[in-house]
C-alpha positions as CSV (number, residue, x, y, z in Angstrom):
1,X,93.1,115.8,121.0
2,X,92.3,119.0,119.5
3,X,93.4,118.4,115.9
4,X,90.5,116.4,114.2
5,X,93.1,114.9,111.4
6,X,95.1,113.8,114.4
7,X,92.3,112.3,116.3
8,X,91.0,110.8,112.9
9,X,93.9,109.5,112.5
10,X,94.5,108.3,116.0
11,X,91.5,106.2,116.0
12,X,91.3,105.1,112.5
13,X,95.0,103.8,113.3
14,X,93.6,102.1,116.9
15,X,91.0,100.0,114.8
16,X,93.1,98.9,112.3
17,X,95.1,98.0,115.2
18,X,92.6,96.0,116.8
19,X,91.6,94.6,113.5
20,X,94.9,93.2,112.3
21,X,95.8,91.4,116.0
22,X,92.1,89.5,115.7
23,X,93.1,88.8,112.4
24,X,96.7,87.8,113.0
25,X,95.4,85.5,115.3
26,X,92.7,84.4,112.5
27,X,95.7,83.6,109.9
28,X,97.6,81.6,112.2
29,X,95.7,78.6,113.3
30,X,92.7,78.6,110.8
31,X,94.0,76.1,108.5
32,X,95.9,73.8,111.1
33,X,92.0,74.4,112.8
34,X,90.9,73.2,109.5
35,X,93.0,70.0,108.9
36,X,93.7,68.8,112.1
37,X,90.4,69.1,114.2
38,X,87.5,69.7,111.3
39,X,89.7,67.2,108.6
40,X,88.9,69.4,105.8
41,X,89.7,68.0,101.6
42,X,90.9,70.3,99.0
43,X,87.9,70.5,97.4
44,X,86.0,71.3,100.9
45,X,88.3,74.1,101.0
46,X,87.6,75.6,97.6
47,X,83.4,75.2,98.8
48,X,84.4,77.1,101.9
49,X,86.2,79.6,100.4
50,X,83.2,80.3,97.8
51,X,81.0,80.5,100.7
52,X,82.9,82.8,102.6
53,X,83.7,85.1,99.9
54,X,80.0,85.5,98.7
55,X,79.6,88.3,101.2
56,X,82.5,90.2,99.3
57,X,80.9,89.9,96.2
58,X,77.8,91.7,97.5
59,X,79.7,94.4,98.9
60,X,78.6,96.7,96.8
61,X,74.9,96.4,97.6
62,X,75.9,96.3,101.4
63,X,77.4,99.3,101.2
64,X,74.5,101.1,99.2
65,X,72.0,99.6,101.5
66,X,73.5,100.9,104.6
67,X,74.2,104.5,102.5
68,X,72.1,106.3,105.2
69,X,75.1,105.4,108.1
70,X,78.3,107.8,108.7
71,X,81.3,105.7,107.5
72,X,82.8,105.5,110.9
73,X,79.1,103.9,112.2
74,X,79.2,101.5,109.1
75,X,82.5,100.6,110.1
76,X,82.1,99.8,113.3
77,X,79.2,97.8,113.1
78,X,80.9,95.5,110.4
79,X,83.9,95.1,112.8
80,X,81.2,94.3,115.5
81,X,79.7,91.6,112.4
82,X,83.6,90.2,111.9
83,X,84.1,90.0,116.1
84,X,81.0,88.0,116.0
85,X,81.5,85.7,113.2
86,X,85.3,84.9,114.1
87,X,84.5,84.7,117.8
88,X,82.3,81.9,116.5
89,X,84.7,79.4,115.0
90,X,85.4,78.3,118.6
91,X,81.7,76.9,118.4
92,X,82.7,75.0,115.1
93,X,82.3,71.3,115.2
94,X,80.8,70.6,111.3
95,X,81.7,71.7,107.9
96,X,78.1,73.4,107.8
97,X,79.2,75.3,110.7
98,X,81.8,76.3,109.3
99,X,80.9,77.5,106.5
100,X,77.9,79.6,108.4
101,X,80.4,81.5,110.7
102,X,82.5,82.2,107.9
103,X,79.8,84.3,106.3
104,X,79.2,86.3,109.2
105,X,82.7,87.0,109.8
106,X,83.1,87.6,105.8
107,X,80.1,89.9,105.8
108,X,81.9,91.8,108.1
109,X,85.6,92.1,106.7
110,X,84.3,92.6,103.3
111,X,82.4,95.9,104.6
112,X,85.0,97.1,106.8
113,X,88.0,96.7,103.7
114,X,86.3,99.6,101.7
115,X,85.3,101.7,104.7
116,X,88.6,101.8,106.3
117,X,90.3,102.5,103.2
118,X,88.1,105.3,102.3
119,X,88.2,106.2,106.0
120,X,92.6,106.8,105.1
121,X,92.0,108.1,101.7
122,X,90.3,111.2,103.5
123,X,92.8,111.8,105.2
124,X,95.4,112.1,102.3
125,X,95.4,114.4,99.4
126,X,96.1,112.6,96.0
127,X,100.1,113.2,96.1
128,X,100.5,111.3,99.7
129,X,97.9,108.9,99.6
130,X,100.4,105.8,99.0
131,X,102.5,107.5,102.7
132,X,99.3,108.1,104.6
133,X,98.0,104.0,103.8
134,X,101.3,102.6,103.7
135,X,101.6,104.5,107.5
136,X,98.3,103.0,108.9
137,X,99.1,99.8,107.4
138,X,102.5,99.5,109.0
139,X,100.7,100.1,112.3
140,X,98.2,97.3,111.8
141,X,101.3,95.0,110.9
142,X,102.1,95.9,114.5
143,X,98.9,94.4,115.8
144,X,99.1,91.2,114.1
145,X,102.9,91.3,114.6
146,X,102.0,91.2,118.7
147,X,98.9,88.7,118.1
148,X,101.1,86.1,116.2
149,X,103.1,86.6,119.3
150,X,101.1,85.8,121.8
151,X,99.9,83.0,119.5
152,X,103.7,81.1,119.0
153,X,103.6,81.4,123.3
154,X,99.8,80.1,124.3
155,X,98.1,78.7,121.5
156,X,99.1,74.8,122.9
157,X,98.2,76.0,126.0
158,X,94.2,77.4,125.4
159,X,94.1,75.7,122.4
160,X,92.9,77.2,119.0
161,X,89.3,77.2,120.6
162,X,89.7,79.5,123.0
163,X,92.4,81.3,120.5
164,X,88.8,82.7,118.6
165,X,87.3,83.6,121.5
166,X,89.9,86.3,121.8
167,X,90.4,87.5,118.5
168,X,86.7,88.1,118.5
169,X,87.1,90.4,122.0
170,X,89.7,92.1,120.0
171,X,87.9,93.2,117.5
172,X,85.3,94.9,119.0
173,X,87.7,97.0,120.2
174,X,88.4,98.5,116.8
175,X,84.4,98.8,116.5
176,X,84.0,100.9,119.9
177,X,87.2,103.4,118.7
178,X,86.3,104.1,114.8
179,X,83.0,105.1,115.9
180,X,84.8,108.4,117.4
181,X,86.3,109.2,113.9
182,X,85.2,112.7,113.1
183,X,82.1,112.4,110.6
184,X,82.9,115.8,108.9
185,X,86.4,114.4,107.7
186,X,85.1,111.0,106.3
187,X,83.9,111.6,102.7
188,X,80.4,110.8,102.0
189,X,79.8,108.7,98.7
190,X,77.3,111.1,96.3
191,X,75.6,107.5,94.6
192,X,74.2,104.4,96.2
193,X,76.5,102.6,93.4
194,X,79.0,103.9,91.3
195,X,79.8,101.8,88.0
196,X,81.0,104.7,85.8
197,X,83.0,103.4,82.3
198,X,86.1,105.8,83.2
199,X,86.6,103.6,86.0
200,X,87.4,100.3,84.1
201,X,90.7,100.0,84.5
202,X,90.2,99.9,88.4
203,X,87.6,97.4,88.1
204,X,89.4,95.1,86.0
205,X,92.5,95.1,87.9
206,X,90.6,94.2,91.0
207,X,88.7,91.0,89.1
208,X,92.1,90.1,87.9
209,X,93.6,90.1,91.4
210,X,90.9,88.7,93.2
211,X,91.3,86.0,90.6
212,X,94.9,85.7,91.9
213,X,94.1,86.2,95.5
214,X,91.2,83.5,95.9
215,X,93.2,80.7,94.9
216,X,96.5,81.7,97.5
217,X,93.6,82.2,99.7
218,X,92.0,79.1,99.5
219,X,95.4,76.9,98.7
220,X,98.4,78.6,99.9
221,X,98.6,78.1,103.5
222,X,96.3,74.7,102.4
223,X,99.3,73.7,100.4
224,X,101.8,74.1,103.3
225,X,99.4,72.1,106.2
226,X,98.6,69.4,103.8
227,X,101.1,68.7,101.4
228,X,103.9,69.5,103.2
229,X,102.9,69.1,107.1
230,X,103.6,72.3,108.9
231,X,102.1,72.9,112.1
232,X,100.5,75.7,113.4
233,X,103.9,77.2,115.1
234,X,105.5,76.9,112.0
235,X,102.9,78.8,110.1
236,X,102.5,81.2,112.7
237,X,106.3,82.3,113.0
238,X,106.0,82.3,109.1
239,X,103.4,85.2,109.4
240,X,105.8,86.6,112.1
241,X,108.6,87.3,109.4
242,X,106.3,88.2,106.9
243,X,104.2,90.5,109.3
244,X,108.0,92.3,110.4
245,X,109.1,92.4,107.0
246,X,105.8,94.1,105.6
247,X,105.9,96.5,109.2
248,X,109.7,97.8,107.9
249,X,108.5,98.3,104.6
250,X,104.9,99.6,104.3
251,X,105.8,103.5,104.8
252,X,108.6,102.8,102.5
253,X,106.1,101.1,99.4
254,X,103.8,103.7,99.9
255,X,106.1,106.5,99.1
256,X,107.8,104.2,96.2
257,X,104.4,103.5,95.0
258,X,103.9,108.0,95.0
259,X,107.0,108.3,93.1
260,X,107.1,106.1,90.5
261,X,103.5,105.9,89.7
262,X,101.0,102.8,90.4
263,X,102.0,101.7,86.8
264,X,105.7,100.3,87.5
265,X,105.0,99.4,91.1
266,X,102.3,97.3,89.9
267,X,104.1,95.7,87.0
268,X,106.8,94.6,89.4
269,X,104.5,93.2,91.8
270,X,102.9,91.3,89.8
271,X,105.8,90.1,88.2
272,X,107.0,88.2,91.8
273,X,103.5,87.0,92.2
274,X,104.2,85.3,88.6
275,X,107.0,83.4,89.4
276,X,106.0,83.0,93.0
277,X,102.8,80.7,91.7
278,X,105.2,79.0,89.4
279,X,107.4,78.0,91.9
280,X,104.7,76.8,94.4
281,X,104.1,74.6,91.0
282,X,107.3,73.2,90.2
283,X,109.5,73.6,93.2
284,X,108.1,70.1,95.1
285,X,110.1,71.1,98.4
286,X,108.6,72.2,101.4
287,X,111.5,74.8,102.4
288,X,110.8,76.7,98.9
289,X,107.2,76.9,99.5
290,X,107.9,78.4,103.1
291,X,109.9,80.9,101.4
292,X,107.8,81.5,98.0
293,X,104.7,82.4,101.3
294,X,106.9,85.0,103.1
295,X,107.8,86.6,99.5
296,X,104.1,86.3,98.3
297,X,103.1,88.6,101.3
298,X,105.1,90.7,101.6
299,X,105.0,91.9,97.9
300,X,101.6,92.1,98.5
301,X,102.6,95.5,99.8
302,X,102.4,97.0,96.2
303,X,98.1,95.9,96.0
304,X,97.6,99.5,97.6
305,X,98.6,100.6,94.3
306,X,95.2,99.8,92.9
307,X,93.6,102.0,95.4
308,X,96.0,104.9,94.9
309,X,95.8,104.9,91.4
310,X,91.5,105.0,92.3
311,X,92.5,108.3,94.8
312,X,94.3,110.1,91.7
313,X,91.8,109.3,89.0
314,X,88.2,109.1,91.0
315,X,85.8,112.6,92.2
316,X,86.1,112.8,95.7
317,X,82.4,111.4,96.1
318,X,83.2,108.1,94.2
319,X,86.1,106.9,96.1
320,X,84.2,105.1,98.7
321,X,81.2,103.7,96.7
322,X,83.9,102.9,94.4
323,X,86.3,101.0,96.8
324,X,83.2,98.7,97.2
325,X,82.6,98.3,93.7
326,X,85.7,97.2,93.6
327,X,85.5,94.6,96.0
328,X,82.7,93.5,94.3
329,X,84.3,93.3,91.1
330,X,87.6,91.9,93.1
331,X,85.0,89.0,94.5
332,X,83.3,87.6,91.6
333,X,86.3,85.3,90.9
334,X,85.4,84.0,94.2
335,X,81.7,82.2,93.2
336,X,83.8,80.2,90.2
337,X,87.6,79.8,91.1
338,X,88.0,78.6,94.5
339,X,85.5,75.9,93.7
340,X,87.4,74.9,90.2
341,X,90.2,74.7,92.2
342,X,90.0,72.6,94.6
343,X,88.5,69.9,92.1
344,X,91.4,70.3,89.7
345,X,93.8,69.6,92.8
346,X,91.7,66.3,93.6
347,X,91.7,65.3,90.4
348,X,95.3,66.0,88.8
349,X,97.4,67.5,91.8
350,X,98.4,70.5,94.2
351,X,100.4,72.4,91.0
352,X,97.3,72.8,88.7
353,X,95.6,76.1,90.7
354,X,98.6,77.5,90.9
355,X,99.2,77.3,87.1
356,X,96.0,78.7,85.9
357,X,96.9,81.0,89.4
358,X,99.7,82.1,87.4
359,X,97.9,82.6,84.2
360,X,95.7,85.3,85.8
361,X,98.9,87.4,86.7
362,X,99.8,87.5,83.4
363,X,97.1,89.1,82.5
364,X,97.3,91.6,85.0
365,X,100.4,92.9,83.8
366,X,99.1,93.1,81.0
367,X,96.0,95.4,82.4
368,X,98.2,97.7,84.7
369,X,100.5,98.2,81.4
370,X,97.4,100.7,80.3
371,X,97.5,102.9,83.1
372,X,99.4,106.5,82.4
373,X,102.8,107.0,83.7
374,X,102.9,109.1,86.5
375,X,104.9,112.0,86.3
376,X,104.9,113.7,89.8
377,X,104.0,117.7,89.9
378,X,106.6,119.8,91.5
379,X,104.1,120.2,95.0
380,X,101.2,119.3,96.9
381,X,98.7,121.4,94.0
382,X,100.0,118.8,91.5
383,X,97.3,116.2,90.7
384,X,99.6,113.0,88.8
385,X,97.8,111.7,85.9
386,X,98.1,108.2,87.5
């Protein structure tokens, strides 16, 4: 492949690939996993979920530390890391294990999020950087479209066992490809660390959705295995619509998102994610909280908005180091709220997470309300104020 932005692209595209069908098959039978065979509570789940998101709180100083590796090396060994540690919950028999190979396989995701996202920002300039993620994202929808697949046909067949073993094979797959991403195009971070006032906006959004995310992380597909009973088929044709849905309309939010400016995107996103939480609340019916999970991820389309406002604003040199500030900043929710959660839901029911859930969204409107309108420049020399 003689063009390097088309072989960059080609392989950046394969290990996003790989990574999405390891973690399709990840998403579909780790709760059932969780319930049926390890008999996991509420408030084990929000310890778990602390546990594994440490790693994403430290990504920051992971990524400084390893500041002396090419992106596409760094990436590849922290898909190598995540192969390992979700190849290992096929060895899981305790909630100590558990809890062990999640931080492996967390160390690893949590690397690879802000690598391969600076790895696509690259390859954009700062008027198509919403096309160029919403295109590699709508390909990794593809692998975990095929993965959840394969999953609905064989998973009572090799069991969920097994089912790890293979998702862990799959992902170094995507380690072995990225590493033949052309170094020259990847942007080198200038600092160890970037925490730079100008950026605050960016990092506040991030702790306010991380806030959001850990507790549909920890409780949302919790909610629908335990309070409501759905098995892993179920759950897996659920990601099936929602993967198909988000495939069709990726390309489509990323050019919205270039248009009308990260600003309204994100004020309508958040928005749904408001009344979403509300009605996993209040709405006690199983078929509503099926359908408040396919909404919840697909809108989640509009979080690249968050990174493409970063691409307009940020030097070139601070995207990367700042991506993994961000998921720092994104993370610290994690060593409080999952943990708060799950004792609230002991202690006074499933709805109360979701309500303080909820309350965190407001405040995010709120935060992405500051962010300049963008007014788009009549051609590619046009840099949008945001």
């Amino acid at each position: 492949m003689s063009n390097p932005r088309a072989r960059a692209f080609a392989v950046l595209a394969l290990a996003v690939f790989s990574y999405q069908f390891a973690n399709g098959i990840n998403r579909s039978i780790q709760n059932n996993f969780f319930v049926e065979e390890l008999q996991l509570q509420a408030d084990q789940m929000g310890f778990l979920t602390t546990a594994r998101e440490l790693p994403g709180f430290l990504t920051a100083l992971v990524a400084a530390a390893a500041m002396h590796l090419a992106p596409p090396h760094l990436g590849s060994l922290a898909l190598t890391v995540m192969g390992v540690g979700y190849g290992s919950y096929g060895l899981v028999y305790s909630f100590a294990g558990l809890a062990a190979v999640s931080m492996i396989g967390s160390l690893g995701f949590h690397t690879w999020m802000p690598i391969s996202n600076a790895l696509g920002l690259s390859l954009a300039s700062r008027d198509d950087a919403g096309q160029v993620l919403g295109k590699i994202q709508a390909i990794g929808f593809a692998g975990a479209l095929i993965s959840m697949g394969l999953i609905v046909l064989v998973v009572q067949i090799v069991g969920y066992r097994v089912s790890f073993f293979i998702s862990g094979a799959v992902m170094v797959v995507g380690a072995l490809a990225i590493v033949a991403f052309p170094a020259r195009l990847a942007e080198r971070p200038k600092h160890r660390l970037v925490l730079r006032r100008r950026y605050t906006l960016y990092y506040l959004l991030t702790f306010l959705d991380g806030c959001r995310g850990e507790v549909f992380m920890a409780f949302g597909v919790y909610l629908l295995v335990r309070q409501y009973h759905v098995d892993v088929r179920t759950i897996t044709l659920l990601l099936l619509v929602s993967t198909v849905i988000s495939m069709t309309l990726s390309q489509r939010v990323g050019r919205l998102i270039d248009t009308i400016g990260e600003r309204r995107a994100l004020t309508f996103s958040y928005a749904c994610h408001f009344f979403t939480f509300l009605g996993f609340a209040f709405i006690n019916d199983g078929m509503a909280a099926i359908a408040l999970y396919v909404v919840y991820n697909v809108i989640m389309l509009f979080s690249m908005g968050t990174n493409t406002y970063l691409k307009r604003t940020a030097d070139p040199g601070d995207v990367a180091p700042s991506l993994a500030m961000g998921m720092t900043t994104m993370h610290a929710a994690a060593m409080v709220v999952p943990v708060l959660g799950g004792m609230l839901w002991e202690r006074f029911g499933f709805q109360l997470p979701f309500i303080v859930g909820a309350g965190f969204i407001v405040l995010s409107i709120f935060t992405c309300r500051q962010i300049p309108v963008h007014r788009p420049g009549p051609g590619p020399a046009a840099a949008p104020a945001g």
